[in-house]
N, C-alpha and C positions, 0 to 999 in steps of 0.2 A: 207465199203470197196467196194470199184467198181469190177465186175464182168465183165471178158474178156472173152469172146466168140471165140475162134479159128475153123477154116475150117481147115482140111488137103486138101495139094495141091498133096499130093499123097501117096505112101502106099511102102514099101520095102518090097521087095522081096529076099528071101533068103532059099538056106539049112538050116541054123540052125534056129531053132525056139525055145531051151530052152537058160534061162538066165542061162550065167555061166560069171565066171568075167574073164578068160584072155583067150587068143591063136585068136587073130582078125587078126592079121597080114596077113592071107593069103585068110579071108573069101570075098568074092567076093559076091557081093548085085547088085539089080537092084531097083532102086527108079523109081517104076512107078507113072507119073504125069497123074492128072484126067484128060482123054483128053474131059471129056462135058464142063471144065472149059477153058481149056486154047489150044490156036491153036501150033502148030508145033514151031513158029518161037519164043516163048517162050525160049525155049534154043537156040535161035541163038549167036554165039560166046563162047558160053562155052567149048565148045571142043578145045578152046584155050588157056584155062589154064591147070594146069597140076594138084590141087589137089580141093576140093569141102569141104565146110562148109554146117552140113546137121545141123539142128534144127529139134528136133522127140519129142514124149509126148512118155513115157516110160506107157504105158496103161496097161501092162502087172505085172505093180508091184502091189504087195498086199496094200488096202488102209492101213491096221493093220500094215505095214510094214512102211508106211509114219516116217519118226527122225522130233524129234522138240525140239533133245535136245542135248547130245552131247555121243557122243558113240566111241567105238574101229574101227577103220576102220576094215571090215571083219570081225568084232568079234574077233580081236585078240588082248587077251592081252597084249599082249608085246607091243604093238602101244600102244601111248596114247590117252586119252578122248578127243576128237574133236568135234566143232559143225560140222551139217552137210553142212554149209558153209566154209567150211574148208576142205572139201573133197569134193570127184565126186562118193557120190554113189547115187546108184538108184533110194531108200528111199527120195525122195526129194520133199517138199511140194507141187509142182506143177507137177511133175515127169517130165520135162524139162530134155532134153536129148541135147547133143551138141558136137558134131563127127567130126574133121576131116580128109579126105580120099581123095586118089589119084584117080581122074578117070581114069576107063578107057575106055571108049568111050561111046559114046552120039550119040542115034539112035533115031530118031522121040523123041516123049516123054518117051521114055528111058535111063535113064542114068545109065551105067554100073560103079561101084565104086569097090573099093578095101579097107581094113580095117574097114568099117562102121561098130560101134557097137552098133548096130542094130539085134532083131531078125525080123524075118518073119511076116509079118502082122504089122509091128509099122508105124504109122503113122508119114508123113513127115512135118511139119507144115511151113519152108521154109528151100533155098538152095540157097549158095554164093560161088561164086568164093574165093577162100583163096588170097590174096594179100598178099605178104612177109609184106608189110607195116603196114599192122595190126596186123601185129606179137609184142610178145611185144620187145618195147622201151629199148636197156639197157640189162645188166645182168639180170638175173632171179634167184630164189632162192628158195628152198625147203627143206621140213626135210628131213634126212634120211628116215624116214617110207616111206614117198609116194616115193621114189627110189625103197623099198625094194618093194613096192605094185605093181609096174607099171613094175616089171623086167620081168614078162610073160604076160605079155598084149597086146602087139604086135608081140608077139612072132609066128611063125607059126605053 
């Protein structure tokens, strides 16, 4: 198995710093980029789009807590047995995190975001402009459970 080696490009910044799974909707983050790496003009034109794809290594999850198998979303029974490729939790073997958020404004190597779930201190590993076109293709489709998981998760 080859061995990938990631740099953070930068580190978010935030009030909240414990993991809790929903109310993002209103939390407000600052992803600060490492400025000995990268000059100013690094974010040039981003403040022209309206919402950010951040990629974070969730470093804060328990290794003991890693799935490699298939489990309750939240631990609730009433949801069925899912691998953890079948869900967005935490617990995930590389702890690969992936966020979409509305910016709101981009100062130097600062970029102010809104809903990033993210706590304090997570490391940024990259950040894209959201283009509708990469949105998916077509209808989309999901069970009930992850409707009923995701009703206060962007909640404020």
């Amino acid at each position: 198995m080859q061995e990938i080696v990631l740099q953070p490009i930068g580190y978010v910044r935030t009030d909240r710093d414990e993991v809790k799974d929903d109310y993002w909707g209103s939390v407000i983050s600052v992803i600060e980029l490492d400025e000995t790496r990268f000059p100013v003009d690094v974010v040039a034109g981003l403040s022209d789009f309206s919402h950010l794809e951040v990629i974070f290594h969730m470093n804060k999850v328990n290794p003991a807590k890693i799935e490699m198998k298939a489990r309750h979303p939240r631990n609730n029974p009433d949801w069925p047995l899912v691998g953890i490729f079948a869900q967005r939790a935490k617990g995930r073997p590389n702890q690969l995190g992936i966020s979409r958020c509305k910016i709101v404004k981009v100062e130097g190597l600062r970029v102010t975001v809104q809903a990033l779930d993210a706590i304090d201190g997570t490391p940024v590993l990259d950040i894209k402009p959201y283009l509708r076109e990469f949105g998916p293709q077509g209808e989309t489709e999901q069970p009930e459970w992850a409707s009923a998981l995701m009703k206060e998760y962007y909640a404020d």
